[in-house]
N, C-alpha and C positions, 0 to 999 in steps of 0.2 A: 368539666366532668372528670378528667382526669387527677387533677387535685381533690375530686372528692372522695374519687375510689381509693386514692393513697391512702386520705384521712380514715377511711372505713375501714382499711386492712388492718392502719395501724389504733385504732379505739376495738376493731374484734379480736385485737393481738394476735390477727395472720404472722404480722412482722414483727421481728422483735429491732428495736433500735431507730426508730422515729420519731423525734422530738414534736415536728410539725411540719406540713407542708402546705407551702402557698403561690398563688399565684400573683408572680411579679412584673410579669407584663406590659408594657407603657410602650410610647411613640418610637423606640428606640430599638423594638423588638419584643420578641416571643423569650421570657424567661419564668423556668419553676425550677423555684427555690426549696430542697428537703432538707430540715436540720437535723443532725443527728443526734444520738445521746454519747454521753463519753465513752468513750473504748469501743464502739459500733464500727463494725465489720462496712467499712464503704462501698468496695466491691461487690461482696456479696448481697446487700442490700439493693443495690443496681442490678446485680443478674437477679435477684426475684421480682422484680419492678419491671424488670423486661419482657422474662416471663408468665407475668400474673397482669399486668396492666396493659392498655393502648399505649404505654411508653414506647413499645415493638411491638408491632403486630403481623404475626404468621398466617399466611396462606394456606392451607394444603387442598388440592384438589386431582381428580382423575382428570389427564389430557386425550379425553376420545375423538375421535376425529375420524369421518369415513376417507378412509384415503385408498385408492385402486378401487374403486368400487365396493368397498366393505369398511365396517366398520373396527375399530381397533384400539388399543391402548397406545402411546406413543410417547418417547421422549424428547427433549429438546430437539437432540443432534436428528432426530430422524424427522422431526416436524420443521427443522431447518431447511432439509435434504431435500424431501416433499415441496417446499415452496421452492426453493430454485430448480428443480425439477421443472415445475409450475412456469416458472417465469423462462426457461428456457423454451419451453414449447410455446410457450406466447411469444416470443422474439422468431423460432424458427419460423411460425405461421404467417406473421406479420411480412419478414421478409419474401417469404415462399408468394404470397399476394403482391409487396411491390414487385418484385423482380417482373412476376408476368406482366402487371402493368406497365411497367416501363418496358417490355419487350413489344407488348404489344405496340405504345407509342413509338418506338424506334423504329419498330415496320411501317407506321404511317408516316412518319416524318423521311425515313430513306425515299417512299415512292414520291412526296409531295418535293423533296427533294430531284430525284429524278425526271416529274413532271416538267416542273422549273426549267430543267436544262433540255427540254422538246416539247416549248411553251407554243409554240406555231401550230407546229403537228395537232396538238394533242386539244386545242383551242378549234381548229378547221374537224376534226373528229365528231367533236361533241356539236359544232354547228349543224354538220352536217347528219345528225341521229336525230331521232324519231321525238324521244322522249327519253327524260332522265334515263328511265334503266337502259334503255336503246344506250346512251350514253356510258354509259356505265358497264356496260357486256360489250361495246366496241375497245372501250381503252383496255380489257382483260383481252380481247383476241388481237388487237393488233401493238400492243405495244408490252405484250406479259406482266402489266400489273395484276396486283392481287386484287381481288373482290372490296376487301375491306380499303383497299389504296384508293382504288379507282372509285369508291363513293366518297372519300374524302375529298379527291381531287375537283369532284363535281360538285362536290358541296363548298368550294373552295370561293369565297369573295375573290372580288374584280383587286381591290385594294390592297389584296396580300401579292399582288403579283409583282413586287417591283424589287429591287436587288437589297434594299436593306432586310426584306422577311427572309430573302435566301439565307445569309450571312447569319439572322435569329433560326433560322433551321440548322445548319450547320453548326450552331454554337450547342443546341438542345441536343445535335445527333451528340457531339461529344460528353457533355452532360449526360447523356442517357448510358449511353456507354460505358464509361466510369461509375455510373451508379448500378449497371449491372452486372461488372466487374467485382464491385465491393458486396454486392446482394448474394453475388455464390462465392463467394469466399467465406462470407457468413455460415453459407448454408454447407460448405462441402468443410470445413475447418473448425474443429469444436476449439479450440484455443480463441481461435476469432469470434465465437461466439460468446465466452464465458467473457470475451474484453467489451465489449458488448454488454454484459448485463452488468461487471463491475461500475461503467461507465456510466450507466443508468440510476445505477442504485447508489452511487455517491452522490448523482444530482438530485436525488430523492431526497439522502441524508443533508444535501445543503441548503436544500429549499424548509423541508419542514426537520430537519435532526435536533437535539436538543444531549444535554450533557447527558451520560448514563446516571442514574440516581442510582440503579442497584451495583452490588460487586459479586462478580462474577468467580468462582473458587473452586478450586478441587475439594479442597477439605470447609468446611463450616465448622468454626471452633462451638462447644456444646456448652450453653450454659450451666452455670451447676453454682447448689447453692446453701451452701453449707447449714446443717441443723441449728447450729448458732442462731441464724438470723430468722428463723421461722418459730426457735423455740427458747422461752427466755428459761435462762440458767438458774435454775433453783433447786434448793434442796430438800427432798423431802424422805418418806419414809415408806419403803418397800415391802410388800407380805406378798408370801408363796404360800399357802396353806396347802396339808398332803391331800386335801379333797380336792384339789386342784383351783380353788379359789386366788384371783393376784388384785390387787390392787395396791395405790401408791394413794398416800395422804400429805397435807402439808403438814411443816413443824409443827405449824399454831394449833392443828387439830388431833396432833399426834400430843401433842404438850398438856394439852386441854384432858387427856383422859386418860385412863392407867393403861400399862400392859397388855394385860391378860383383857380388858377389855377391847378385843379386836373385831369383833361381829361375827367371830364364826361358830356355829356349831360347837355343842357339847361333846360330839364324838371327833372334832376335826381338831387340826393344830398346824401350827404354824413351821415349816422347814425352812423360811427363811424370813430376815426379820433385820432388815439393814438402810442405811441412811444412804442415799443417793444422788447423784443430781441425775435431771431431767434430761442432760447432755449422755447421761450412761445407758449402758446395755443390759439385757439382763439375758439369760440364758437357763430353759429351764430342762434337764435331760430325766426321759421315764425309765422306766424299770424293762420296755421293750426296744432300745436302743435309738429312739427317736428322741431330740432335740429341736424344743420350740423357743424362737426367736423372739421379743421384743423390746424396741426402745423402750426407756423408760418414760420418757414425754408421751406414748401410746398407750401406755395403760390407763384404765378405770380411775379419773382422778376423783378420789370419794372419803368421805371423812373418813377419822381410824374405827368410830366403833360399828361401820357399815359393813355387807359380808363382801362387797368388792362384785367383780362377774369372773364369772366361771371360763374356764380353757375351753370348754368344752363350744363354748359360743361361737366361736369361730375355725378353731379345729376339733376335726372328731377324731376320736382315740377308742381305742380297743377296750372292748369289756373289760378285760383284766390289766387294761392298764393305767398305770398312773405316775404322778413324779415322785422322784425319790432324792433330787438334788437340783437346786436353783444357783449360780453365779454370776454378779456383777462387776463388770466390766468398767473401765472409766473410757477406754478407748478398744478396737477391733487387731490392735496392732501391737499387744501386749507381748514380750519376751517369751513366757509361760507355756507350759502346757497342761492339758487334762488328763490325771491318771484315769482308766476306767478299768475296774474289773466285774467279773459276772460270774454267777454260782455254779457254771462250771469248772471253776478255776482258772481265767483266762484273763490275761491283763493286757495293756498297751499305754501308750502315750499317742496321744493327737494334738498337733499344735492348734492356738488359736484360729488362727487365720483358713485352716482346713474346716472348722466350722461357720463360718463369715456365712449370712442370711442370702439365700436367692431373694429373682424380684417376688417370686411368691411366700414369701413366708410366712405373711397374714392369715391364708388357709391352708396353712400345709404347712408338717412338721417333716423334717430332715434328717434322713441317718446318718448317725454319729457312731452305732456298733455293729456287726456283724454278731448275729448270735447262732452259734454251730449247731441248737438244735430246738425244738417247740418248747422244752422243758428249760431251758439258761432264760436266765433275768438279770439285768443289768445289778448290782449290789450297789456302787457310789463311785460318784466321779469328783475328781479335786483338782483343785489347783496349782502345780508344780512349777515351781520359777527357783535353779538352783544356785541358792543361796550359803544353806549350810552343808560344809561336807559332813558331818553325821547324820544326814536322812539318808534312812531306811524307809522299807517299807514292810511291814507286818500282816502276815494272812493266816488269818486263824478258821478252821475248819468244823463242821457241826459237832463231828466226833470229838474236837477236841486238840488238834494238831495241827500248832503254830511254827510259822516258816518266817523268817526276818534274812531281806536281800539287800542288797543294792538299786537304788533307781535305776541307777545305768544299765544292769543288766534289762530293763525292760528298751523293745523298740519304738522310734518315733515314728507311727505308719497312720495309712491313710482313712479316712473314715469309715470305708465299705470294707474293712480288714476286722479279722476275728483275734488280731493279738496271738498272743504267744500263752506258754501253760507257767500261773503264777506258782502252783500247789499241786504235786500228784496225789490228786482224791481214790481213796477205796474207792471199789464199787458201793454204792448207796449213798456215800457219802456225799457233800457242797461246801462249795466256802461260804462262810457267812459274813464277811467282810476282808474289807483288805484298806488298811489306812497306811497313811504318811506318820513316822514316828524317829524320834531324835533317839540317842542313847541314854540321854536324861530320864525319859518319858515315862509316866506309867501308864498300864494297862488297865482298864476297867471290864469285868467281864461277868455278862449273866449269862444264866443257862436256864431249858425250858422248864425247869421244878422251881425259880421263884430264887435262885440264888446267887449270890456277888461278894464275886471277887476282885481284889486289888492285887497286880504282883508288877513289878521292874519287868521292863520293855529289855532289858540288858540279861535277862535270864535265858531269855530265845539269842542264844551266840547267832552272828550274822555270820549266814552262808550263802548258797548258791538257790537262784530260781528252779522252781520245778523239782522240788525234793521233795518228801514227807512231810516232812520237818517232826517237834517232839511232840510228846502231847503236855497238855497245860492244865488238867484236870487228871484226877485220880479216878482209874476206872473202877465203877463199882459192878459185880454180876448183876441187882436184881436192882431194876430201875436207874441205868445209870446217867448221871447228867451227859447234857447238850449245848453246847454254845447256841445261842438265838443269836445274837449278837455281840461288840467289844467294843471301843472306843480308845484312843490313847489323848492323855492332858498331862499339862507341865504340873513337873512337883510344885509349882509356885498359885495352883490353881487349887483354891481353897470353898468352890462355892457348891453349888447342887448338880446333880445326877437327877435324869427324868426316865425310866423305866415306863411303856407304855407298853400295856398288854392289848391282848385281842378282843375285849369288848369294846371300848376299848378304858380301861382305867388308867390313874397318869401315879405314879408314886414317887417323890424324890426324894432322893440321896445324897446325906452331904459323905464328900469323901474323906475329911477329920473324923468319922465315924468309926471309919475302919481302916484297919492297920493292912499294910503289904503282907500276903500270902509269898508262901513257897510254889514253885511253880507244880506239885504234886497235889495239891491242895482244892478244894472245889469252894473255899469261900463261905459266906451265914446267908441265911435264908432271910431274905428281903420281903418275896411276892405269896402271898397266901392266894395259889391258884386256885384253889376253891373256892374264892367269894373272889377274888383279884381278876382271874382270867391267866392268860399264857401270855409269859411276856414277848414284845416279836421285835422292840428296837429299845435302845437306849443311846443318850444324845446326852448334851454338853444343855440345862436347863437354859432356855433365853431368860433373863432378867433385867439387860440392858441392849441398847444398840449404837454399835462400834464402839462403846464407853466414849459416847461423845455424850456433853449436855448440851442441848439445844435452849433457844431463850424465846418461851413463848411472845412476848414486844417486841423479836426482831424483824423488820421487814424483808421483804424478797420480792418485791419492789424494785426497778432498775431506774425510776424517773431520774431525768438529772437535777442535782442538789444545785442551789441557790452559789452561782460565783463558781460553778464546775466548768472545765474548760470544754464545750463541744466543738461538734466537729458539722461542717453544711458541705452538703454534696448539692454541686452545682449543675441541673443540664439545660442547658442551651438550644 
């Protein structure tokens, strides 16, 4: 039974890393034999096998027990307590019963004793009495025995009367004596009693004891068992769409179909769009300062041009909210950390590891921001791991007034913190982003009339957090432009711009199109907001993922190959 549960785990791919297992069994002993596949985690595969299978099998139950006349919860040490308690009062009891027995014998044996030595007397006595009790009430008046003596005496055979019973009376009086010497030492000396039940209870343990089979511990080391072995290492391909849609697809079915064919909605699109293993994390944070957790081996695995399942299945989120940035992880323990800012103008750093998943993060998403007030919205969160000393960072304002700092000036603080002020916003004013940007870098920038500009990241001189900073747009009196959004990409990035307005229409931009602007300048009219709609983000177009090529014939498959060296875990 147990070899077949293995074989099940490993054909429903519970386990990853089980070649086969059998039962090896013969006259010589109990043995199962598990092969493993190359490079399989051996440990691990045995603490899930202990775990999941009758290879160990765990008890757990309530120890009720009426103890004092009531019923109660109990632990080892107190249901230990309880029974020698127990056994102590059955020892006192016991002895409290011989003692008087043998006291009582001790008084019958002194008078049959005494008898003995005025055998004449006490023979001429009873001859000369009526009847037994006549007998019996004469040897209490005239010779002071006791009631209970003097019926012994008379109930006493002719036969016992000769010198050798004396000598067995006087051996018993002693005997009696010593044993009621040891009976109250028992009973007035609790040392003496507790050598007493040791005494007992080791002839208990050498009549029937037998070896301990369990171990007995302060600590029980906890099995644990790593995703490796539960989940085989593949690579596939990940989608965040901003309706909130996620699913993961394999190569083959991601190879199998274009792009843009990804099953979502006409109105919906895709925010993230990246190649993965099964082994990675994904991290998706909203625009209301909450961050939703999932492996990636947990998500919806479903071909690419399926619409995936919705967030919303398992956590519920706020009418008005939704994601605005999705990152993958390859492990929880990354260097890095998350820029975040919000349209109040508020920025921070949060290390990875301050966002690391509770055990509930299945139903329930996690704050990751502080937001100072019902109107701040999360704007975008990145990933910062410093590398080049020319990042800045860039925060450009609706009005038009862009600020370029240092990272360093921002804090690394804790999740439930509202950050520090990126940008001093006019009244009425918001940031409308805030990105990571080199000095190489340029800028891309629409505004809400339909128009785009290009100008050098290097025009905004890098100063101090929490300034003004200049403005990047030529103010006009009557109708003047707005920043909706900006982006920054390397001069060495020659491909398309996606400008998505509020119905939502998608229009793109290549940036060879148009030349760098002066930073006074408001750029050419892109968006015909009258059939187009208002544009509300602009983003870097997907057209590839990680510019990797994948090979639809390749397998992802871990069987082991023919003359591969495995590995057999042996248990006994």
């Amino acid at each position: 039974q147990l070899v077949k549960r293995i074989n099940d785990l490993r054909l429903n791919k519970k386990v990853e890393g089980i070649a086969e297992a059998r039962d090896e069994t013969d006259r010589s002993g109990l043995r199962l034999a598990i092969e493993l596949k190359r490079n399989a985690d051996a440990k691990g595969i045995l603490n899930y096998l202990l775990k999941n299978t009758d290879l160990q099998i765990n008890y757990n139950f309530n120890m009720v027990a009426i103890d004092d006349q009531r019923p109660m919860r109990i632990g080892l040490k107190h249901y230990l307590k309880s029974y020698l308690a127990f056994q102590q009062e059955i020892i006192t009891r016991r002895t409290r019963f011989d003692l008087n027995k043998a006291q009582t014998r001790l008084h019958i044996v002194e008078g049959l004793i005494k008898a003995l030595s005025i055998l004449d007397q006490v023979i001429k006595t009873i001859r000369a009495s009526k009847n037994r009790k006549d007998a019996t009430n004469n040897l209490v008046t005239e010779y002071q025995f006791t009631q209970p003596q003097a019926e012994a005496i008379v109930a006493l055979q002719l036969y016992r009367l000769t010198n050798t019973d004396v000598t067995d009376l006087q051996d018993e009086q002693k005997r009696l004596n010593d044993a009621i010497a040891e009976y109250e030492k028992i009973l007035n000396d609790k040392n003496e009693l507790n050598r007493v039940l040791v005494r007992e209870l080791k002839a208990i343990d050498k009549a029937f004891g037998s070896e301990r089979r369990t171990q007995i511990e302060k600590h029980v080391q906890k099995l644990t068992v790593a995703t490796k072995v539960t989940v085989p290492d593949e690579e596939v391909v990940v989608l965040v769409s901003h309706a909130g849609y996620i699913k993961r697809s394999s190569l083959r079915s991601f190879n199998a179909s274009s792009l843009a064919d990804n099953g979502l909605r006409e109105d919906d699109y895709p925010l993230l769009i990246q190649s993965a293993s099964t082994l990675s994390h994904l991290f998706m944070f909203t625009n209301l300062g909450h961050v939703i957790y999932r492996p990636i081996h947990e998500l919806a695995d479903t071909k690419w041009k399926e619409t995936g399942e919705h967030i919303s299945q398992s956590i519920g989120l706020a009418d008005n909210e939704q994601i605005i940035s999705a990152l993958i992880f390859d492990h929880l323990d990354v260097p890095g950390t998350v820029i975040i800012s919000t349209s109040d103008g508020q920025v921070k750093q949060t290390t990875i590891s301050d966002l690391n998943p509770g055990t509930r993060y299945k139903s329930r998403a996690s704050v990751f921001m502080k937001l100072k007030n019902d109107q701040a919205q999360v704007l975008n969160v990145q990933y910062y791991e410093p590398k080049d000393e020319n990042t800045s960072l860039t925060a450009i304002s609706n009005q038009g007034y862009g600020l370029r700092f240092d990272v360093a000036e921002v804090p690394v603080q804790g999740t439930r913190t509202a950050g520090v002020r990126a940008i001093n916003l006019k009244d009425g004013d918001e940031l409308t982003n805030l990105v990571l940007t080199n000095d190489q870098d340029n800028l891309a920038i629409i505004t809400q009339r339909g128009a785009f500009k290009e100008m050098a990241a290097s025009e905004l001189e890098l100063g101090r957090r929490a300034r003004r900073g200049v403005l990047v747009l030529h103010k006009l009196k009557r109708n003047p432009h707005e920043v909706v959004d900006f982006i920054a990409y390397s001069p060495e990035f020659h491909g398309a711009l996606e400008v998505i307005t509020d119905r939502p229409e998608f229009q793109d931009i290549l940036v060879d199109d148009h030349h760098l602007g002066t930073i006074k300048s408001n750029g050419t009219f892109v968006i015909d907001t009258d059939t187009q709609g208002v544009p509300v983000t602009l983003r870097k177009k997907i057209t590839t993922v990680d510019d990797k090529e994948t090979d639809p014939n390749e397998s992802t498959e871990d069987a082991p190959q023919h003359g591969s060296k495995q590995e057999t875990l042996d248990i006994n």
